[in-house]
VOGU-3710 file (C-alpha; in Angstrom, 3 decimals, decimal comma):
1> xxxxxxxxxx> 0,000/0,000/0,000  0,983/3,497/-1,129  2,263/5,840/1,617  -0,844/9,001/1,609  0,547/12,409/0,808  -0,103/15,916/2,798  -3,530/17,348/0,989  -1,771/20,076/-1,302  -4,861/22,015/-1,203  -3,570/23,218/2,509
11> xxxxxxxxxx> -0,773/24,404/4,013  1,433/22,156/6,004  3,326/23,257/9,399  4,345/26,698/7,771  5,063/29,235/10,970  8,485/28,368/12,171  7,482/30,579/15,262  4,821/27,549/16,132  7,259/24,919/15,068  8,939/22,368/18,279
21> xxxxxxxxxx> 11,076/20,013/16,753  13,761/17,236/18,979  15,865/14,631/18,369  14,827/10,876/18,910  14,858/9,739/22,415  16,988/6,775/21,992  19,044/5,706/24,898  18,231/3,343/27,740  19,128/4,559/30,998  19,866/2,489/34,405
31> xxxxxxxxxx> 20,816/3,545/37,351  23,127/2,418/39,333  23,387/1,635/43,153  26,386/4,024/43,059  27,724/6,172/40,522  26,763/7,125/37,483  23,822/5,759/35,289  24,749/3,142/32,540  23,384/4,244/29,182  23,260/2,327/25,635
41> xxxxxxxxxx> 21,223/2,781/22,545  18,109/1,459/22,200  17,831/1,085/18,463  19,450/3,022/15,327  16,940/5,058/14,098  13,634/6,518/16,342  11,131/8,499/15,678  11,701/12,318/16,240  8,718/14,972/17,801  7,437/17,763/15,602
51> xxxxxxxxxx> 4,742/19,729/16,456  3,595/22,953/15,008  0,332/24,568/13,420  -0,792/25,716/10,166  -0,771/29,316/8,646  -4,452/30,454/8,732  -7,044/28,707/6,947  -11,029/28,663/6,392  -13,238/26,191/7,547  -13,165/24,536/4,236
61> xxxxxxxxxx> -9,897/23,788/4,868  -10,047/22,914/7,884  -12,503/20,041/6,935  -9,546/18,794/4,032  -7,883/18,055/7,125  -9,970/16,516/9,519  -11,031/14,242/6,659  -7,396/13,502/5,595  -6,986/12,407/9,340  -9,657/10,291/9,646
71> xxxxxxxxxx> -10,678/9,139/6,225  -7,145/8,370/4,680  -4,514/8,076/7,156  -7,614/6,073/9,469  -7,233/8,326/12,408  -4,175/8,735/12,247  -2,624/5,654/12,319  -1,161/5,343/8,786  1,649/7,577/7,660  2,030/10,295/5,151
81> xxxxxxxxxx> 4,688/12,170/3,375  4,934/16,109/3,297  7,753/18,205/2,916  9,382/19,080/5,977  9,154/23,109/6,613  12,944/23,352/8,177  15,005/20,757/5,504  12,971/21,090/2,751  13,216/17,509/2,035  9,966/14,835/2,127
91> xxxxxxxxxx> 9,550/13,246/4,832  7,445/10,655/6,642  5,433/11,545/9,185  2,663/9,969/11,728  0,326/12,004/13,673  0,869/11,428/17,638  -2,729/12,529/18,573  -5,701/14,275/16,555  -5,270/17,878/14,999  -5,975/20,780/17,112
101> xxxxxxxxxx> -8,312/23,685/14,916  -7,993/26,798/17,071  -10,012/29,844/16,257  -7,951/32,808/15,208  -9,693/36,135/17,559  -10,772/38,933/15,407  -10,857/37,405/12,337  -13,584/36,192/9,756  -13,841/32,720/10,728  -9,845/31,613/10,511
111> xxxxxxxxxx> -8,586/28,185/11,994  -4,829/27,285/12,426  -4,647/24,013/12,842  -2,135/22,398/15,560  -0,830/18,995/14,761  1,550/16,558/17,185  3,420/14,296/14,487  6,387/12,497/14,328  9,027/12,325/11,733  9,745/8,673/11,290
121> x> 13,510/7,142/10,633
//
């Protein structure tokens, strides 16, 4: 099956004020009865957090997404590919929880949706 690709018909994580990116958490950690902790790697290649939301959109759009989410990537459990807003290369990514559409104050009825993903290795 064919990896699903970001709806171009909206705008992907575009406000690198919004964007929170991290490496993968990949190292085991034990403690010790005395001194330090023991460490080793857990696996070569992890997932990595990205979070960020969307420029502002309509409602319309808003609905591209929500139907993306749950229609093709079957709430959010498949993967897609977008381009990633810092490297500029595609990536895949997986949404960690459901997309966040807050309303923008003041304006004519503007969303920016927040998303929780993860890049994956």
């Amino acid at each position: 099956m064919a990896t699903a690709v970001w709806p171009i018909a909206v705008s992907f994580i575009a406000s690198p004020q919004s964007v929170k990116e991290s490496g993968p958490d990949a190292v085991i950690r034990t403690p010790m009865s005395k001194g330090a902790a023991k460490t080793r790697t857990r696996f070569t290649g992890a997932p990595k957090p990205y979070s960020g939301l969307t420029d502002s959109m309509s409602i319309a759009d808003t609905e591209v997404i929500a139907d993306f989410h749950a229609v093709t990537l079957a709430m959010g459990a498949l993967p897609f590919t977008a381009t990633h807003p810092r490297t500029g290369v595609t990536e895949t990514f997986r949404f960690l929880s459901p997309p966040e559409y807050i309303y923008e104050q003041n304006s004519d009825d503007l969303y920016r949706v927040g998303m929780s993903l993860e890049v994956m290795p």
